[in-house]
C-alpha positions in Angstrom: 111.5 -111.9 65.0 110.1 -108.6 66.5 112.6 -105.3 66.2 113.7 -104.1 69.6 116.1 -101.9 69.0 118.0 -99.6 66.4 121.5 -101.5 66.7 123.2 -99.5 64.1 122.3 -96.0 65.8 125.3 -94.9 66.6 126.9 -96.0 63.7 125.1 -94.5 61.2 124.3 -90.8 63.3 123.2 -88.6 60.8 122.7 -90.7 57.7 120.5 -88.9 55.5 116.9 -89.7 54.3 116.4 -92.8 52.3 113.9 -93.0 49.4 113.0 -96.7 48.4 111.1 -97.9 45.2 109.2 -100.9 45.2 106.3 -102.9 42.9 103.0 -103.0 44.4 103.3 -106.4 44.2 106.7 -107.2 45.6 105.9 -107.4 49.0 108.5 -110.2 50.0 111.1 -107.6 48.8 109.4 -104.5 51.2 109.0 -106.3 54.1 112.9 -107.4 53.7 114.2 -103.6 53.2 111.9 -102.4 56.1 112.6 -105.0 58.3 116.4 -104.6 58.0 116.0 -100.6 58.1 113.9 -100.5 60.8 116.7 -102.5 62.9 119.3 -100.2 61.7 117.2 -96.9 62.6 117.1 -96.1 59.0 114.6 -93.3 58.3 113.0 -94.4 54.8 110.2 -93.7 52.4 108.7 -96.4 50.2 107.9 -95.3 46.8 105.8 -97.1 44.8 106.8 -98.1 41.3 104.5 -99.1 38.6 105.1 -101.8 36.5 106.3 -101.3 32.4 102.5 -102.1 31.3 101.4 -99.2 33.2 103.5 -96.6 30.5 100.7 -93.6 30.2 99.7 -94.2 26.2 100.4 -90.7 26.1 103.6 -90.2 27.7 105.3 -89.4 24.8 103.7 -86.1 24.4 106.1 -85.1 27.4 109.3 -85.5 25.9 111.4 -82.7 24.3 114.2 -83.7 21.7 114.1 -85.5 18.5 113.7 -89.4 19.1 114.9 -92.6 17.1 112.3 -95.1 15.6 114.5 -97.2 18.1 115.0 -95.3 21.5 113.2 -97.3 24.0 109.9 -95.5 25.2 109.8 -98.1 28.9 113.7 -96.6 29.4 112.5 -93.0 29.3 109.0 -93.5 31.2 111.3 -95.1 34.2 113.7 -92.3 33.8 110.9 -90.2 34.2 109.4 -91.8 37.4 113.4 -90.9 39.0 113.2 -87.3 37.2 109.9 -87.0 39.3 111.6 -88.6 42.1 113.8 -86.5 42.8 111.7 -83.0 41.7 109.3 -84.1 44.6 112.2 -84.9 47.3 113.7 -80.9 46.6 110.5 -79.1 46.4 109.4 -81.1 49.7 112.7 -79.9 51.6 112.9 -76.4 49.9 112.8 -75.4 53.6 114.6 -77.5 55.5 117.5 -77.2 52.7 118.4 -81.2 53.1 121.5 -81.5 51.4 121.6 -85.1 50.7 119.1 -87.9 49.8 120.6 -91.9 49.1 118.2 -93.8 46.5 118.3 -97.1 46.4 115.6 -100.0 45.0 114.3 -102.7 47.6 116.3 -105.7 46.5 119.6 -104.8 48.6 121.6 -105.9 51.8 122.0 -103.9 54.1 123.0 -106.0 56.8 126.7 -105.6 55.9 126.9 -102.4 57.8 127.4 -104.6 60.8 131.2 -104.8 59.5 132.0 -101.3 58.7 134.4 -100.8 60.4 133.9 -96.7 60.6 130.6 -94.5 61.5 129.1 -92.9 59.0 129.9 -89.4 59.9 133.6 -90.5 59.3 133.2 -92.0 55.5 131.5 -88.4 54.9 134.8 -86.4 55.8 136.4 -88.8 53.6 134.9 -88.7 50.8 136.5 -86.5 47.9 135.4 -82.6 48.1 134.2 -82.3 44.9 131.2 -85.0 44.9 128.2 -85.2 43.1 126.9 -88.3 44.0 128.8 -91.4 45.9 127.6 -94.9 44.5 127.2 -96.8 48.3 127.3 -100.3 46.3 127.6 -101.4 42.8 127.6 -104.3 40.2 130.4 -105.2 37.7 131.0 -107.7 35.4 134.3 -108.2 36.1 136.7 -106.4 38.9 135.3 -105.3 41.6 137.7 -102.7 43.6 137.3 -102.7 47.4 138.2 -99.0 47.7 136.5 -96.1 47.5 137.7 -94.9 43.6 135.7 -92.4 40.7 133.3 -94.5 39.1 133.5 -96.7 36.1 131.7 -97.0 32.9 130.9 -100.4 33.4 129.2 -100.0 36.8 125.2 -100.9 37.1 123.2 -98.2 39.1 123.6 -98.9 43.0 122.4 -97.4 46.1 123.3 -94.1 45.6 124.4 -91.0 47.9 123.3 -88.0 46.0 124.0 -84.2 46.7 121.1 -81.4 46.4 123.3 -79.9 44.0 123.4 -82.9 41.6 119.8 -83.3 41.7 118.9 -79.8 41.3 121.7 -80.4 37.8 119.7 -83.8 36.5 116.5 -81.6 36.6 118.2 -78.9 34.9 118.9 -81.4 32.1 116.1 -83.7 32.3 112.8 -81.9 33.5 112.0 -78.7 31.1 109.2 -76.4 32.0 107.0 -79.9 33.0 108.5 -82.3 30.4 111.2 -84.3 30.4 114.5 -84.5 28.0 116.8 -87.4 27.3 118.2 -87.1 24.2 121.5 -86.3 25.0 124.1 -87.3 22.9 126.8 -89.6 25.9 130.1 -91.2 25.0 130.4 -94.2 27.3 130.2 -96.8 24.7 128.8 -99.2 27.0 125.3 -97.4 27.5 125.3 -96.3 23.5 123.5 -98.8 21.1 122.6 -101.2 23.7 120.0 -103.9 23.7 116.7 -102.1 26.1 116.6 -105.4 27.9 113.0 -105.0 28.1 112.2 -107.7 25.2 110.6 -104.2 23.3 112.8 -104.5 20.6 114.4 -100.7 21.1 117.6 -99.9 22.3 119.1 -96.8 24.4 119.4 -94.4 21.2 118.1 -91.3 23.1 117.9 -92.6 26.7 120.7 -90.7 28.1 122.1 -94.2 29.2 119.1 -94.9 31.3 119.3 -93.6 35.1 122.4 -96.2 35.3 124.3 -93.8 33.3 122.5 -90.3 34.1 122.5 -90.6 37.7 125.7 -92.3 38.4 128.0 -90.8 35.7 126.7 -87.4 35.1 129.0 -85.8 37.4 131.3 -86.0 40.0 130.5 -89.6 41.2 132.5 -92.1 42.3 131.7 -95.9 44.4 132.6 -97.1 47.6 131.4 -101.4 47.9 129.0 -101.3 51.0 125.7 -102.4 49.8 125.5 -105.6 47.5 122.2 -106.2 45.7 120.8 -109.6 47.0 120.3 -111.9 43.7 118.1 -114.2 45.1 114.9 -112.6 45.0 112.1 -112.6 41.6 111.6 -109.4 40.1 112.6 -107.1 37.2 115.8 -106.0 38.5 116.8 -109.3 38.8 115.2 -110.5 35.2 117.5 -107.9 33.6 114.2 -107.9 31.4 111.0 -106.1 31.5 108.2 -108.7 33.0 104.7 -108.3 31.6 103.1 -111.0 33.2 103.0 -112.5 37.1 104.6 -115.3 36.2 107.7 -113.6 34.0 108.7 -111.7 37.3 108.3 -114.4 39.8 111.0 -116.7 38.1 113.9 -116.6 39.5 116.4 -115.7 36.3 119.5 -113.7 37.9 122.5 -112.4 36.4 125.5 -114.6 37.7 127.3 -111.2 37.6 125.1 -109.8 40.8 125.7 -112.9 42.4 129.5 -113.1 41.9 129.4 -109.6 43.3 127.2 -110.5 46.1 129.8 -113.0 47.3 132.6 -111.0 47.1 131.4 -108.4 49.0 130.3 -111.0 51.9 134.3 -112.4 51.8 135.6 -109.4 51.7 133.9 -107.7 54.5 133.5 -110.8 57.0 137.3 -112.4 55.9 139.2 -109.7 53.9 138.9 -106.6 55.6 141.4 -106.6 58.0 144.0 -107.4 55.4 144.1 -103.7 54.7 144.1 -99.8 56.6 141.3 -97.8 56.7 142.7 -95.4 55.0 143.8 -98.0 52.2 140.1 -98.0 52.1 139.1 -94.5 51.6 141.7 -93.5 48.8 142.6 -95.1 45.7 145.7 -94.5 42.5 147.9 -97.0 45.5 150.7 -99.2 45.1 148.7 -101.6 46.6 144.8 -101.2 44.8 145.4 -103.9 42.9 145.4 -106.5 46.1 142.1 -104.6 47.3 140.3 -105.7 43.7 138.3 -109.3 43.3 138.2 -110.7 39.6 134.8 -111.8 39.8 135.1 -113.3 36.3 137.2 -115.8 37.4 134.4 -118.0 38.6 132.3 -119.6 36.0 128.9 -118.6 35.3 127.9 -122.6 35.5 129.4 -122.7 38.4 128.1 -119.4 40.2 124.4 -120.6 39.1 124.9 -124.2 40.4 126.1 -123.2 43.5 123.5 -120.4 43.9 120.5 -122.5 44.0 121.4 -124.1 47.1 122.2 -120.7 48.4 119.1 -119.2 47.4 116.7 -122.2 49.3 118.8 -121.4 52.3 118.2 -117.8 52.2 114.7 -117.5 51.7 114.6 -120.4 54.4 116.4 -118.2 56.7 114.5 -114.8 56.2 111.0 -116.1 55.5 109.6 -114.8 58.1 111.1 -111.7 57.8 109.7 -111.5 54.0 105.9 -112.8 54.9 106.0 -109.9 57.2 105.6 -111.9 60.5 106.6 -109.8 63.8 107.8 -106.5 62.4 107.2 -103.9 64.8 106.2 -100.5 62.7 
């Protein structure tokens, strides 16, 4: 299972930089993204992330604002890793003046760029000329639209296109004189009074919606389904909870949403495609959008799950060797 070539080169001519996190001890998960960007002639950067135990116990001495009893401290540490992120990526290209950066985490699939059916360079004069930041792949809980459209307030934080612009506006907000700010007051009622998720007992009072919200609804931003999260690895992301322990992140506890996502986007791109113009694709307010959308809620959660384990033991069958590390050409 050695890498030979960069298959996708062609295809994705001049895509920019991509910056990955991953957990030290998550290796499965690396050797999965760097295998599969590798073949594609992806240029990456792995970067690591630590895990919610690792919170500095005086990180809170670098936040600016006034903070509830109940604002989640693990939500603004993490934003603060991204915050850092990004601060890094602009004062590291300062003279090269990159103008875009995509973000993503290491749990994704990229291998559905084998059925674009358009080169990067192409989706880039498409897009709207007003962007801030271009979700490449997203999560919903319910509808999932197959058409590049502005982005909704339901949508989890995807692999993300961002413009130097937009980042040099999150620091603006978020990074002050070396500390960081989150306190902003947001009005997506989704991200306001939520449960942390990270069994901490806080919430997202004074998280400016986490970097879900911050990153991918700050601006200009809108999402275009090319790059599912796979559901079938262990991990936090996958949790939807904070794990504090090796055995909390290595059970397998998805969120049937991400995998009802995950097999629409395979049926749409490998059956559904075709059904529809390119430029159906690339614009959205149509007669005909609501054809291009999958109800995702239609199939039962019981269902999704039971179906999923089988799906999961053929997977990991499949790309075992791929995740173990075994023949991966640097």
């Amino acid at each position: 299972m050695t890498v030979k070539k960069f298959v996708f080169a062609d295809k994705l001519k001049h895509l920019p930089h991509v910056l990955y996190t991953n957990v030290s001890t998550q290796t499965g998960r690396r050797h999965w993204m760097e295998y599969n960007m590798r073949l594609a002639g992806i240029r990456f950067t792995r970067i690591e992330q630590p895990l919610g135990i690792h919170i500095p116990k005086d990180f809170h001495k670098k936040l600016i604002g006034d903070y509830s009893d109940q604002s989640s401290l693990a939500i603004n540490w993490y934003s603060s890793q991204i915050i850092d992120l990004l601060y890094k990526w602009l004062q590291d290209t300062k003279s090269t003046g990159e103008k875009y950066i995509i973000l993503m985490e290491d749990d994704y699939d990229i291998r559905l760029i084998d059925y674009w059916h358009f080169s990067w360079e192409y989706m880039m004069e498409r897009l709207p000329y007003d962007w801030d930041c271009i979700q490449l792949g997203f999560e919903s809980p319910e509808i999932v639209p197959f058409y590049l459209h502005p982005t909704k307030p339901e949508y989890s934080l995807g692999t993300t296109l961002m413009s130097r612009h937009y980042a040099e506006k999150l620091l603006d907000l978020h990074y002050i004189d070396g500390k960081y700010k989150f306190d902003y007051n947001i009005a997506n009622s989704l991200y306001m009074n939520r449960d942390s998720g990270l069994h901490d007992g806080d919430n997202y009072d004074d998280t400016s919606g986490s970097p879900d919200y911050f990153i991918a609804q700050s601006g200009n931003c809108y999402s275009i389904p090319l790059i599912p999260i796979v559901p079938y690895f262990t991990g936090v992301s996958d949790t939807g909870s904070w794990a504090e322990d090796r055995g909390a992140i290595d059970k397998w506890n998805p969120r049937p949403s991400f995998i009802k996502c995950y097999k629409a986007y395979w049926e749409w791109w490998t059956q559904d495609r075709d059904n529809f113009s390119i430029d159906d694709f690339f614009t959205y307010g149509k007669d005909n959008d609501y054809l291009m959308e999958r109800d995702i809620s239609q199939w039962s959660d019981e269902y999704i799950l039971d179906r999923a384990k089988k799906e999961r033991k053929d997977f990991l069958y499949e790309h075992g060797a791929v995740m173990s590390n075994h023949g991966i050409e640097g």
